[in-house]
C-alpha positions as CSV (number, residue, x, y, z in Angstrom):
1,X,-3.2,-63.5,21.9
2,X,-6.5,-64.6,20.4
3,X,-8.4,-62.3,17.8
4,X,-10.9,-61.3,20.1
5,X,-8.6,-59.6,22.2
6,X,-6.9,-58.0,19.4
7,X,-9.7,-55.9,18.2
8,X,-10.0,-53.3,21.2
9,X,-6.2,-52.4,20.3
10,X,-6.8,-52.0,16.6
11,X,-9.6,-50.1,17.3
12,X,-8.1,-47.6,19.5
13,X,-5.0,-47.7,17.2
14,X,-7.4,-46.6,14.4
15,X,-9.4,-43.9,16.8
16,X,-6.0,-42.4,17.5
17,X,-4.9,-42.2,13.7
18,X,-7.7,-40.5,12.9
19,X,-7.9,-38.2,15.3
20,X,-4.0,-37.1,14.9
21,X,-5.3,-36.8,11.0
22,X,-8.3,-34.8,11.9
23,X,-5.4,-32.1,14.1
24,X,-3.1,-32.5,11.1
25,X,-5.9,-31.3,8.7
26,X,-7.4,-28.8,11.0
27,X,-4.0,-26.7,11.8
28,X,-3.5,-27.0,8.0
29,X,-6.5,-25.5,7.2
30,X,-5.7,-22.8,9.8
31,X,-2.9,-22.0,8.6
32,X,-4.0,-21.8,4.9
33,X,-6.6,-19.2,6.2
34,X,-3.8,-17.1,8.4
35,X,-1.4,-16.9,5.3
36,X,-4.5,-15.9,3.0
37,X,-5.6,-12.7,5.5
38,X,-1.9,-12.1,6.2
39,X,-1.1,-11.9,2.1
40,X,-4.4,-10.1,1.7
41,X,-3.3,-7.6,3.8
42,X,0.0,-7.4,2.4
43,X,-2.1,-6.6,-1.3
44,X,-4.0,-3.7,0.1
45,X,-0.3,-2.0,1.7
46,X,1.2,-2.6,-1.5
47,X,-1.4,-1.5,-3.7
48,X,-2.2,1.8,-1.6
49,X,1.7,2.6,-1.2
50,X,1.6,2.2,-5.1
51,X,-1.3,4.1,-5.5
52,X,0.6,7.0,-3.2
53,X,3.7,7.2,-5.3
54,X,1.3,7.5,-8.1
55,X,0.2,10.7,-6.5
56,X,3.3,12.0,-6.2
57,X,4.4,11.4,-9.7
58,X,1.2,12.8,-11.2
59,X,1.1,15.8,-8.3
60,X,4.6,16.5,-9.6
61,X,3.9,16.2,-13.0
62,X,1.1,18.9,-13.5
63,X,3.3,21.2,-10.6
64,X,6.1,21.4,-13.4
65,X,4.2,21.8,-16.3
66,X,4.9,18.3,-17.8
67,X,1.8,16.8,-17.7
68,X,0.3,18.5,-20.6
69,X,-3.7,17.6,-21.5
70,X,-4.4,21.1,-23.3
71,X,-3.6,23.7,-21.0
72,X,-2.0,27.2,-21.0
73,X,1.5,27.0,-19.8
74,X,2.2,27.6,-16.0
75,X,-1.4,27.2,-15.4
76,X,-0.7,23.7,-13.4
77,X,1.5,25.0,-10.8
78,X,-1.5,26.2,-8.5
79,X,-1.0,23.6,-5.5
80,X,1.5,23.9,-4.4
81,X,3.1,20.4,-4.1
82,X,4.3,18.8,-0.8
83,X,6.6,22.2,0.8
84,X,9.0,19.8,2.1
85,X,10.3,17.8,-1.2
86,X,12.4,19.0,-3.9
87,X,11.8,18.5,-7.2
88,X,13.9,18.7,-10.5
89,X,12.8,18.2,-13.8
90,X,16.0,17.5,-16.5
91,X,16.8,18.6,-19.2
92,X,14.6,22.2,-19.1
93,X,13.3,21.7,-23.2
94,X,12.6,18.1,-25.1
95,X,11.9,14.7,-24.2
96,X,12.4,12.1,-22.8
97,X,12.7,14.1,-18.9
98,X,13.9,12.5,-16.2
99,X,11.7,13.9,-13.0
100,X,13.3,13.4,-9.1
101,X,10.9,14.0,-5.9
102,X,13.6,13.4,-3.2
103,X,12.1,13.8,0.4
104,X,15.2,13.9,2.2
105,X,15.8,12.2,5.4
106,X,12.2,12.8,6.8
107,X,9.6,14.9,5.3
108,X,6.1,15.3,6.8
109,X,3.0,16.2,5.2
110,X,-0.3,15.5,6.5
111,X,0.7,13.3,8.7
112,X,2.6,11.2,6.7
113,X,6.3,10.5,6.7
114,X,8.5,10.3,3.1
115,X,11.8,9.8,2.9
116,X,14.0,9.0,-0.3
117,X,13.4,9.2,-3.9
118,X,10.8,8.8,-6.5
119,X,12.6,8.5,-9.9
120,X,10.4,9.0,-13.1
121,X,11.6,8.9,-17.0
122,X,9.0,10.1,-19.2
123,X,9.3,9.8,-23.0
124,X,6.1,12.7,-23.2
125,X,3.5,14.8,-21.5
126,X,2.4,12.6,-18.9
127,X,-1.6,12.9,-20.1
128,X,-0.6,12.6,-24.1
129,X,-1.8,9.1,-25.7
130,X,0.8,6.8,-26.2
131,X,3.0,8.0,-23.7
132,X,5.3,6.0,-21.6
133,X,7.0,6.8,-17.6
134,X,8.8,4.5,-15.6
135,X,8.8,5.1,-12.0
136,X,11.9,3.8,-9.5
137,X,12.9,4.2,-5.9
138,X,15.8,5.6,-4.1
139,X,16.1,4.1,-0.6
140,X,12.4,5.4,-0.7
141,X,9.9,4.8,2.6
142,X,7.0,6.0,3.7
143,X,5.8,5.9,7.3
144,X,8.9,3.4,7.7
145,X,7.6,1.0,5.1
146,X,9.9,0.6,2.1
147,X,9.0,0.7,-1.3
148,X,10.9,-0.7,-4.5
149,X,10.5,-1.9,-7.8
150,X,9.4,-0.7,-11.4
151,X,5.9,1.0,-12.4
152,X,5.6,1.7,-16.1
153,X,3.0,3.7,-17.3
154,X,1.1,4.2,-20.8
155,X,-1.1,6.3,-21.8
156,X,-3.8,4.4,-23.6
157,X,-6.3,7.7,-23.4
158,X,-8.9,8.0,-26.5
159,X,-10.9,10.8,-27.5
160,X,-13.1,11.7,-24.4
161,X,-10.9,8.9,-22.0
162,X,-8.4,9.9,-20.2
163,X,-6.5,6.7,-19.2
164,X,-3.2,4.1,-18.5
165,X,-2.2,1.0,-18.1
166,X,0.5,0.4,-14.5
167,X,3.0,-2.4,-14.9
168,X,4.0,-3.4,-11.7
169,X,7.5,-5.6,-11.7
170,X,10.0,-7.0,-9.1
171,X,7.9,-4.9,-6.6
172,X,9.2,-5.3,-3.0
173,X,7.7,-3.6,0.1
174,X,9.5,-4.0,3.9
175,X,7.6,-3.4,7.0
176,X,9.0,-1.7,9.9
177,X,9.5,-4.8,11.7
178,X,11.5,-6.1,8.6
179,X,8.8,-8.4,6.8
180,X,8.9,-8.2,3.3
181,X,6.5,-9.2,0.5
182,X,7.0,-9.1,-3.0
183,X,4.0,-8.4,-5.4
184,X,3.8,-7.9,-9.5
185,X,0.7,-6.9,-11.5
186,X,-0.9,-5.0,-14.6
187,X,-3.7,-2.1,-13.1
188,X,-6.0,-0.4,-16.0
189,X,-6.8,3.1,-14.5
190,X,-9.3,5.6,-16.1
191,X,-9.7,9.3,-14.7
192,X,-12.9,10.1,-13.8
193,X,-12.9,13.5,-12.8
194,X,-10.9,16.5,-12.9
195,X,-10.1,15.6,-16.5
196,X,-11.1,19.2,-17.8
197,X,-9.3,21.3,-15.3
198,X,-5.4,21.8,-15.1
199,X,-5.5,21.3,-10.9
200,X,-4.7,17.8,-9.4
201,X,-6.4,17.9,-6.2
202,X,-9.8,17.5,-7.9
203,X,-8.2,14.1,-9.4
204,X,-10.3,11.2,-9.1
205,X,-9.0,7.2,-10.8
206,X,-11.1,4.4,-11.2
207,X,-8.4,1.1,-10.7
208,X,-9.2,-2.6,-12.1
209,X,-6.3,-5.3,-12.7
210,X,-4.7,-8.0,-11.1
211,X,-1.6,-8.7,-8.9
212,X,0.1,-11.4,-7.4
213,X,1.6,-11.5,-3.6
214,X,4.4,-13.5,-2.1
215,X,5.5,-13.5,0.9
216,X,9.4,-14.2,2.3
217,X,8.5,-17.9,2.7
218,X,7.9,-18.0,-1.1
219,X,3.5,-18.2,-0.5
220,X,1.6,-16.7,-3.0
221,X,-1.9,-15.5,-3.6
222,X,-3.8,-14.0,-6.6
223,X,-5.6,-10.6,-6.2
224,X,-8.5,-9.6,-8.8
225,X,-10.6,-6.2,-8.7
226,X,-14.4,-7.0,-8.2
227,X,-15.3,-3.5,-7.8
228,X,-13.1,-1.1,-9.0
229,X,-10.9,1.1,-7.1
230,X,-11.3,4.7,-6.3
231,X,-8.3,7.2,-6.2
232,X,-9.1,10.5,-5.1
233,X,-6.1,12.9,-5.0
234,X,-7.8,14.5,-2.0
235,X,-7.4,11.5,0.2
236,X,-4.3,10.0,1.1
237,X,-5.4,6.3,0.9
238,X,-7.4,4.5,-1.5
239,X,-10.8,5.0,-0.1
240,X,-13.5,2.5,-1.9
241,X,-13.9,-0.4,-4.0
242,X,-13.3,-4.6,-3.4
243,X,-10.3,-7.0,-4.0
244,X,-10.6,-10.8,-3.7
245,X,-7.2,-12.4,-3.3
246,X,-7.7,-16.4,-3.7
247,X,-5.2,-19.0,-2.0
248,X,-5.6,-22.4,-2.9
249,X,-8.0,-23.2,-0.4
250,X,-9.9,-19.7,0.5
251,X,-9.8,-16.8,-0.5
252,X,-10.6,-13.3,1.0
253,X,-12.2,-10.1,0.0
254,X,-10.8,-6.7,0.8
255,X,-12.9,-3.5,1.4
256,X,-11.5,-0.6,1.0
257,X,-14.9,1.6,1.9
258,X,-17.8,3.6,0.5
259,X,-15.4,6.6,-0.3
260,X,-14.4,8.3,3.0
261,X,-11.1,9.3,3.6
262,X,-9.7,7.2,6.1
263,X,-6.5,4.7,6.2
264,X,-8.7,1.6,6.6
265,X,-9.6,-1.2,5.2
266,X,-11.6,-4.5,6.2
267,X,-10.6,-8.2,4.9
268,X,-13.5,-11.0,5.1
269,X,-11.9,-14.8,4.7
270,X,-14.7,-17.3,3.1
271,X,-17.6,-15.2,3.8
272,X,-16.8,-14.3,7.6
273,X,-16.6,-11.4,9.8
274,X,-14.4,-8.8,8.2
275,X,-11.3,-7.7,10.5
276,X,-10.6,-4.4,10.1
277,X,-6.5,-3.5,9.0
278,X,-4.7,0.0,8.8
279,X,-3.5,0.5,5.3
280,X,-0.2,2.4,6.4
């Protein structure tokens, strides 16, 4: 076959090899975006089901008079904490106390389903500087999502600052449809209201910190606060404030509002459209 003949096949050899490249590449990039939205939204879950048993722990806490900060005793048990949970503080005098919420089998609040147990050992009053709690789980879900792992607390409050660092280890949460992520981190939270009163639901934290996802496939992505978080007691979700969670490739930013109660959240990949996701 003489050259001239032979360059028509190389050159749709080469157009072929290219374009097979150019699908290769694309479906990779495609798929690097999907894992980045589907691990971003994996973050938000875990941080606002972390973020919940928080609340519980701190709701507990000023219910049994262990939280201290100042006030007269029995003036913190005004609330009335979550009817359906039980909660035991042991031993009665001294530290360290070992506090248990259990939930039972199902119990309903608000429109929100527990079940389990929280597990807390505090070496002090929960708001006195230099104080430590570590938080476990018993078989512990709520609304079907299952949450483990360790949470350690210290108070690093100063004179007029009421605040903690959150050390978040081997942190594991299941989805109903049994998808699991695992996610680790260290969150700086500061209280900004409420501080002067011996009630919880008038409770508001400011979050900032990092975390790390991975999903079962062993994918990970890195999650910083831009803007920090907002916890108010009174709402059951974290309601404002931005995370950007970075892939190698892309990265996305999570929006978590302007403050209004609600259970959503929107995720924004590169600079597109946000896509809104429920947070529980």
């Amino acid at each position: 076959m003489k050259i001239k003949q032979l360059l028509p096949l190389f050159a749709a050899i080469t157009l072929s090899i290219g374009f097979n490249s150019c699908k290769k590449a694309d479906s990779s990039s495609s798929d690097e975006i999907e894992t980045t939205f589907e691990l971003s939204g994996d973050q938000a879950i875990a941080d606002n089901l972390s973020e919940d048993a928080n609340d519980m722990f701190m709701q507990a806490a000023v219910e049994n008079n262990v939280a201290g900060g100042n006030f007269a005793p029995g003036s913190g048990t005004i609330d009335n904490f979550i009817p359906c949970a039980t909660v035991t503080v042991t031993p009665v005098s001294g530290f360290p106390k070992t506090i248990v919420i259990d939930f039972g089998t199902a119990c309903t609040f608000n429109g929100i389903t527990r079940s389990g147990k929280i597990n807390i050992v505090i070496t002090d009053s929960v708001r006195k500087p230099g104080s430590q709690a570590t938080m476990t789980f018993t078989n512990y879900f709520v609304n079907l999502y299952k949450v483990e792992g360790t949470i350690v607390w210290t108070n690093t409050s100063t004179p007029g600052t009421r605040s903690w660092t959150r050390q978040t280890s081997n942190g594991k949460i299941t989805a109903p449809n049994g998808n699991y992520w695992l996610h680790s981190g260290t969150k700086n939270v500061t209280q900004t209201a409420g501080v002067i009163t011996p009630t919880w639901t008038d409770d508001v934290f400011s979050i900032t910190g990092n975390h790390t996802v991975t999903n079962s496939a062993g994918r990970t992505r890195t999650g910083t606060i831009l803007t920090a978080l907002q916890k108010k007691t009174a709402c059951d979700n974290i309601d404002q404030g931005t995370l950007k969670v970075e892939g190698p490739s892309h990265y996305a930013i999570i929006d978590f509002g302007n403050g209004t109660c609600d259970n959503l959240a929107t995720i924004s990949i590169d600079g597109r459209a946000p896509r809104t996701i429920i947070l529980r």
